[in-house]
MARGU-771258 format. One record per residue (C-alpha): residue in three letters; x, y, z. Coordinates in steps of 0.5 Angstrom, whole numbers. Layout:
+-----+-------+-------+-------+
!   r !    px !    py !    pz !
+-----+-------+-------+-------+
! ALA !     X !     Y !     Z !
...
+-----+-------+-------+-------+
//
This chain:
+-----+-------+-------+-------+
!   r !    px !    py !    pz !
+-----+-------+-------+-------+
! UNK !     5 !   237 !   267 !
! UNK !     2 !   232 !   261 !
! UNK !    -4 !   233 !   257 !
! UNK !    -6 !   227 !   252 !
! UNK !     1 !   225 !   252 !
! UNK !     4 !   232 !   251 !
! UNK !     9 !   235 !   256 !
! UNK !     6 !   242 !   257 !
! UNK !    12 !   245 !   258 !
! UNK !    14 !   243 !   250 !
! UNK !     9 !   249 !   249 !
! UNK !    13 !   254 !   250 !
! UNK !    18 !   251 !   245 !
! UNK !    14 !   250 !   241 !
! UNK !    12 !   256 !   240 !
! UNK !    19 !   259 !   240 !
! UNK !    21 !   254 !   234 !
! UNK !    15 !   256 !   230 !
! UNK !    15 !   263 !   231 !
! UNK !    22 !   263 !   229 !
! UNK !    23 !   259 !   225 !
! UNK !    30 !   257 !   228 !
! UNK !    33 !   252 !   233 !
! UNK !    39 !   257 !   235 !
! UNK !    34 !   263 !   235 !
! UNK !    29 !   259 !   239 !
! UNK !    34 !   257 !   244 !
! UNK !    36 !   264 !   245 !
! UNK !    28 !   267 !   246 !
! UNK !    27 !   262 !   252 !
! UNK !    34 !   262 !   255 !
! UNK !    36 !   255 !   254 !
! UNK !    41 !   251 !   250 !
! UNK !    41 !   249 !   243 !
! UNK !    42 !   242 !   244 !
! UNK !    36 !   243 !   249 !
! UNK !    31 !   246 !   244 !
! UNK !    34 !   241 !   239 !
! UNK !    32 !   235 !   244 !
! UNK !    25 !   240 !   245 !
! UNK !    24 !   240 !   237 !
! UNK !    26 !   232 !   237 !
! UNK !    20 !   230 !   241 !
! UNK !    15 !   235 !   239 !
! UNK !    16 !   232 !   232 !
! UNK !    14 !   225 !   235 !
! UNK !     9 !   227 !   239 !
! UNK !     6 !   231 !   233 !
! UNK !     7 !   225 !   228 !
! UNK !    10 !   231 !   223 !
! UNK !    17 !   235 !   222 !
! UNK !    14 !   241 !   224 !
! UNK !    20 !   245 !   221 !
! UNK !    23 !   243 !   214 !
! UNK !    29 !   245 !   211 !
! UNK !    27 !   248 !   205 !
! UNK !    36 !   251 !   202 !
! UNK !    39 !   255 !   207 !
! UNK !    32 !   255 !   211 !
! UNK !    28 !   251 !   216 !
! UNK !    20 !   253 !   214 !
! UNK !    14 !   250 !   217 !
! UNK !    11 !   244 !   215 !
! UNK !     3 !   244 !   213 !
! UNK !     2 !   241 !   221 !
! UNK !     7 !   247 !   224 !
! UNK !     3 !   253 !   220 !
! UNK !    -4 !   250 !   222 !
! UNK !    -1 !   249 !   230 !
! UNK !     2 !   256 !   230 !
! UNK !    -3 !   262 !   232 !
! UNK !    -7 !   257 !   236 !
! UNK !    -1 !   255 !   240 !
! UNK !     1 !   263 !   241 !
! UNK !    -6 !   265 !   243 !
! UNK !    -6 !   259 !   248 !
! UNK !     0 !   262 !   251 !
! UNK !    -2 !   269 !   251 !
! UNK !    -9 !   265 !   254 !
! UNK !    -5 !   264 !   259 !
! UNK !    -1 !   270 !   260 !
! UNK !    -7 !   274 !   261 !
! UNK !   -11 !   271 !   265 !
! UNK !    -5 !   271 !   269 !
! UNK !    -5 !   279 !   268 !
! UNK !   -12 !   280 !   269 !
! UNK !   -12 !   277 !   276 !
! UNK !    -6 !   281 !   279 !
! UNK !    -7 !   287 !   283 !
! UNK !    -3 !   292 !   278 !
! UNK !     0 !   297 !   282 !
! UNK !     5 !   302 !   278 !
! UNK !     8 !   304 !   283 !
! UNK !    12 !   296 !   285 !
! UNK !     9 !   293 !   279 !
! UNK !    15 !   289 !   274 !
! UNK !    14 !   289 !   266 !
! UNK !    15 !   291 !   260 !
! UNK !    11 !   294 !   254 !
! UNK !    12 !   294 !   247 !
! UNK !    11 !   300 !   242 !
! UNK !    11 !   300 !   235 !
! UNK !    11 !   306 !   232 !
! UNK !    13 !   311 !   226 !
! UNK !    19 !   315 !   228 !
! UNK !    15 !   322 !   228 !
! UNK !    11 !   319 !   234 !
! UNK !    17 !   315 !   237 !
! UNK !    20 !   323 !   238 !
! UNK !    14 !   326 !   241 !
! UNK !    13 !   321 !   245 !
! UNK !    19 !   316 !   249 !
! UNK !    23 !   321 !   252 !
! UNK !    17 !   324 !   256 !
! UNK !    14 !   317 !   257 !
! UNK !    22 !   314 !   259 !
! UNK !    22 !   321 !   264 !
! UNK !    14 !   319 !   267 !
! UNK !    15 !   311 !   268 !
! UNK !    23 !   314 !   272 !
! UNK !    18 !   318 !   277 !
! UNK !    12 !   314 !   277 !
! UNK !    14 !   307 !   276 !
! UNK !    21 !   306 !   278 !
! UNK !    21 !   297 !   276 !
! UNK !    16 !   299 !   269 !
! UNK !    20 !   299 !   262 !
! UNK !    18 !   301 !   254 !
! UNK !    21 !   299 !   248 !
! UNK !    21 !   303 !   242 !
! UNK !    21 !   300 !   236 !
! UNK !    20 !   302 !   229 !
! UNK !    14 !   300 !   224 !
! UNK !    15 !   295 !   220 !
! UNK !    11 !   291 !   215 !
! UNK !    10 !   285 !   221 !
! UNK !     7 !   290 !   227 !
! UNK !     0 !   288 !   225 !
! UNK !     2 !   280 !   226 !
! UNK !     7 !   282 !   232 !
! UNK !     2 !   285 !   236 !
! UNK !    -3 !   279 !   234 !
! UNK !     2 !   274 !   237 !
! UNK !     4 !   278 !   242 !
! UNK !    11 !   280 !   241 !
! UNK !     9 !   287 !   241 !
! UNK !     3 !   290 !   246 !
! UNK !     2 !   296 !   242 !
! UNK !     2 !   299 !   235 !
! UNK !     2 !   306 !   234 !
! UNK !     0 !   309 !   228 !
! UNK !    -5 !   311 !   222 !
! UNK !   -10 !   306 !   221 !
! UNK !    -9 !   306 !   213 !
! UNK !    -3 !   304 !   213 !
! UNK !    -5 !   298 !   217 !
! UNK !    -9 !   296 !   212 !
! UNK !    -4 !   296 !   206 !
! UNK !     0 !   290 !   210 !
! UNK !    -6 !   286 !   213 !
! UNK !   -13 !   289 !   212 !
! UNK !   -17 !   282 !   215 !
! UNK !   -12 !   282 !   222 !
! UNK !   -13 !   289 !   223 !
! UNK !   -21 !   289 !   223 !
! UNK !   -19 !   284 !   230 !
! UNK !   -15 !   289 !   233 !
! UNK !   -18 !   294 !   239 !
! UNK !   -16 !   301 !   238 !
! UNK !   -17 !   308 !   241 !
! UNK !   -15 !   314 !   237 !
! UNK !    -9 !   318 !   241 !
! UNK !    -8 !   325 !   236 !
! UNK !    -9 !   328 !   230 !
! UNK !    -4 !   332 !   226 !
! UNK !    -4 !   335 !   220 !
! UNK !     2 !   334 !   212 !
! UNK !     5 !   342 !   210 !
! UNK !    11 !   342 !   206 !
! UNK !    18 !   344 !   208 !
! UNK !    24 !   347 !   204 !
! UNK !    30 !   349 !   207 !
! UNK !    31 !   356 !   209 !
! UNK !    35 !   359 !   205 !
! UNK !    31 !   355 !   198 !
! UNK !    30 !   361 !   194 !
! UNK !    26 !   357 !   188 !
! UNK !    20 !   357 !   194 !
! UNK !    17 !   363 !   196 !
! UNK !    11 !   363 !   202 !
! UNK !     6 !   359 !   197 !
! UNK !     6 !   354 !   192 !
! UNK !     2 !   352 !   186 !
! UNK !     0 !   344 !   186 !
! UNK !     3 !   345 !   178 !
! UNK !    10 !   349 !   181 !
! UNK !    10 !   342 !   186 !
! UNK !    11 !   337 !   181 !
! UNK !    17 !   340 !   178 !
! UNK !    21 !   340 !   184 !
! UNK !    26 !   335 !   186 !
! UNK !    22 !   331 !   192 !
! UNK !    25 !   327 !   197 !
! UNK !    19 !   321 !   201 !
! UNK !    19 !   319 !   207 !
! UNK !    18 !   311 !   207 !
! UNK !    19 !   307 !   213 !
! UNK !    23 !   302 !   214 !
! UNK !    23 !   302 !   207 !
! UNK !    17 !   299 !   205 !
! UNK !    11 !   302 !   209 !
! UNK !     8 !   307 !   204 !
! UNK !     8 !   313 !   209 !
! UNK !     2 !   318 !   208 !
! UNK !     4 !   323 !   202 !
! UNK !     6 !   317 !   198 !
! UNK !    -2 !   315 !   198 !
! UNK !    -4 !   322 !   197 !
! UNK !     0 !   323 !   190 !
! UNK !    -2 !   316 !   188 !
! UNK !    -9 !   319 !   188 !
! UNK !    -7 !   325 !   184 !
! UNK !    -6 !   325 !   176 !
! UNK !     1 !   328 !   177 !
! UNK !     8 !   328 !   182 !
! UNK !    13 !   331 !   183 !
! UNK !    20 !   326 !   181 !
! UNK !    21 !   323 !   187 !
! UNK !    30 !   324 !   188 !
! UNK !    30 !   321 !   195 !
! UNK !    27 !   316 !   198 !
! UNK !    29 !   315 !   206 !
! UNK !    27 !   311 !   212 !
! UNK !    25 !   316 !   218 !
! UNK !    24 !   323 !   218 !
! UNK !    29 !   325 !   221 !
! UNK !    33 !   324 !   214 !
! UNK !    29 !   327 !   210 !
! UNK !    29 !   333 !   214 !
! UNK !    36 !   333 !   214 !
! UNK !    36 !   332 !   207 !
! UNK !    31 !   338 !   206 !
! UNK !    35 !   343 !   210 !
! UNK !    42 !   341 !   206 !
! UNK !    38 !   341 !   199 !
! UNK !    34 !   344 !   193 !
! UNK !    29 !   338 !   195 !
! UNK !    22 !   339 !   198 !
! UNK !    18 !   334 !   201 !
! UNK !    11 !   333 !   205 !
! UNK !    12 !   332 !   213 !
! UNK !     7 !   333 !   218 !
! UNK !     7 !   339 !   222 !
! UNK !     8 !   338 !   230 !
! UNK !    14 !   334 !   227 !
! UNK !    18 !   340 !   224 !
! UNK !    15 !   345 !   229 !
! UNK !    19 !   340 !   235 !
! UNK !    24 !   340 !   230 !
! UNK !    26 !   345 !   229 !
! UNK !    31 !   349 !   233 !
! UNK !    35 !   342 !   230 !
! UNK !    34 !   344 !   222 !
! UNK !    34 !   350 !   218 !
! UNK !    27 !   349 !   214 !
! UNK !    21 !   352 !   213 !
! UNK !    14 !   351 !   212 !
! UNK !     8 !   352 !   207 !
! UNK !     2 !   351 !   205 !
! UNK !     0 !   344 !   202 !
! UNK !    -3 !   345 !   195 !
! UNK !    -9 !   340 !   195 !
! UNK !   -13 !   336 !   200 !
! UNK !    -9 !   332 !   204 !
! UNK !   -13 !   328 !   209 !
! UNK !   -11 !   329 !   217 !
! UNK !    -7 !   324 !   221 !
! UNK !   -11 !   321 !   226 !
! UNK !    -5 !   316 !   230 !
! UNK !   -10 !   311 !   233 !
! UNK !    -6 !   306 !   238 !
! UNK !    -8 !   299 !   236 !
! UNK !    -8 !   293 !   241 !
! UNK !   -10 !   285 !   241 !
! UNK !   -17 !   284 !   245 !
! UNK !   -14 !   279 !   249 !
! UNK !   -10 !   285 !   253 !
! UNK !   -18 !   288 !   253 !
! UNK !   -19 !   287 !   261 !
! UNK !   -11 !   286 !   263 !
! UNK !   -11 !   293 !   268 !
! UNK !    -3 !   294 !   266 !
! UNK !    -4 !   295 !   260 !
! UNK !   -10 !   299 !   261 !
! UNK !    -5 !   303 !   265 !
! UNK !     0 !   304 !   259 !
! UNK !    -6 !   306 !   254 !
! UNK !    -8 !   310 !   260 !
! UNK !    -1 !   313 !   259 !
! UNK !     1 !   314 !   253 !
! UNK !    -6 !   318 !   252 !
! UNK !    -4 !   323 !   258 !
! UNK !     3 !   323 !   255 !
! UNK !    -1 !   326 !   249 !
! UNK !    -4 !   331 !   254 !
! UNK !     1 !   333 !   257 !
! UNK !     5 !   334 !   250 !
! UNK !    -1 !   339 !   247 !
! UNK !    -2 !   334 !   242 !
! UNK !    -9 !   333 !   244 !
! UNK !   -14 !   339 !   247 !
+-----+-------+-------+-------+
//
């Protein structure tokens, strides 16, 4: 079909080219052949009366044309997608579909498994992905790459403040931050002072290595720290790294408590106000009315539930 001279088909490359920025891994995301994404590209660019993607060193970057074509092309698409979602009858039971969830690895841990083992018995043809935060969750779940973001909503702040405000969201659970030692730390009794704290070697849990995760926050708001000796991605390491070290560091507390038939730690009280974790699940409005997606998040709630991480 053609629309003033376009090939509609050549959205969908489009789309795939501007958001990967390369010919072979466009290819890849629409399942044809390089020389068929290069002959997509090649007519793009002459419809388009722009190169739509320049090479700038070793990198194909967008032009200004392809920056102003790209959210519009994707939420063309995503337009279409969902009208398409929202007409059909979702049934879980027959259903075929995929959602995307980016979370942190705390959340991932209390809550794939049980979501994994529910979708096996309740809706045999629907599967979950899990992937980790990163600093692109917020413009992946605008784009449509990832269905849902799990997660705290400051942290959402720090990467995209403006898209953030777009987004839909219902709260899911709340948790709250102790410290943790290794059993046998005998530098820590039952309690600890804020200034015995911060001469203590520390380890912080950053995800993916550059999302400040909720204790980094904190000391930033704080008039001294403790020196930081390890920095690690997920807290799975840091609770490792605690049980096998002198270092103390600031996890929330459903985590250790799940965890800790794997671990030799302990728990103690946090010195000082921390704000409680409130894990929202964030999702683009343009899923607002698809009943597959109101059936995840539905899901994902009763999962919660059924955890005992709500009441």
């Amino acid at each position: 079909m053609h629309l003033g001279g376009l090939d509609l088909n050549l959205l969908v490359a489009l789309d795939a080219l501007l958001c990967e920025k390369s010919v072979t891994r466009a290819a890849e995301r629409v399942y044809i052949s390089q020389p068929g994404m290069s002959a997509a590209l090649q007519k793009l660019r002459e419809h388009f009366s722009d190169q739509l993607l320049e090479r700038v060193g070793r990198k194909l970057e967008l032009t200004p044309r392809g920056r102003e074509l790209a959210g519009r092309v994707t939420d063309i698409l995503l337009s279409i997608k969902s009208l398409d979602e929202s007409l059909e009858q979702f049934d879980h039971r027959t259903a075929h579909r995929v959602f995307r969830v980016s979370a942190s690895t705390y959340c991932s841990d209390l809550l794939a498994v049980p979501v994994i083992e529910h979708l096996a018995e309740a809706a045999p043809n629907i599967s979950c992905q899990f992937d980790d935060l990163t600093s692109e969750t917020v413009s992946r779940v605008i784009d449509g790459r990832l269905d849902f973001a799990i997660t705290i909503s400051l942290r959402l702040l720090d990467t995209a403040a403006i898209q953030e405000k777009s987004l839909s969201e219902t709260p899911l659970f709340t948790d709250h931050m102790v410290l943790v030692v290794a059993d046998g730390n005998t530098a820590v009794g039952d309690s600890i002072t804020f200034d015995e704290l911060c001469k203590m070697p520390y380890a912080e849990t950053r995800f993916s290595n550059d999302i400040l995760g909720i204790g980094e926050r904190v000391w930033q708001q704080l008039p001294q720290s403790p020196r930081v000796r390890a920095w690690l991605p997920n807290f799975h390491l840091t609770l490792d790294a605690l049980s096998r070290s002198n270092l103390i560091a600031m996890l929330p507390a459903r985590l250790v408590a799940a965890k800790r038939s794997s671990f030799r730690v302990r728990t103690l009280p946090v010195p000082f106000d921390v704000p409680k974790l409130e894990e929202t699940i964030f999702w683009h409005p343009r899923n607002q009315s698809d009943s597959g997606h109101l059936w995840f998040r539905d899901l994902l709630k009763l999962i919660a539930k059924e955890q005992g991480l709500t009441s």
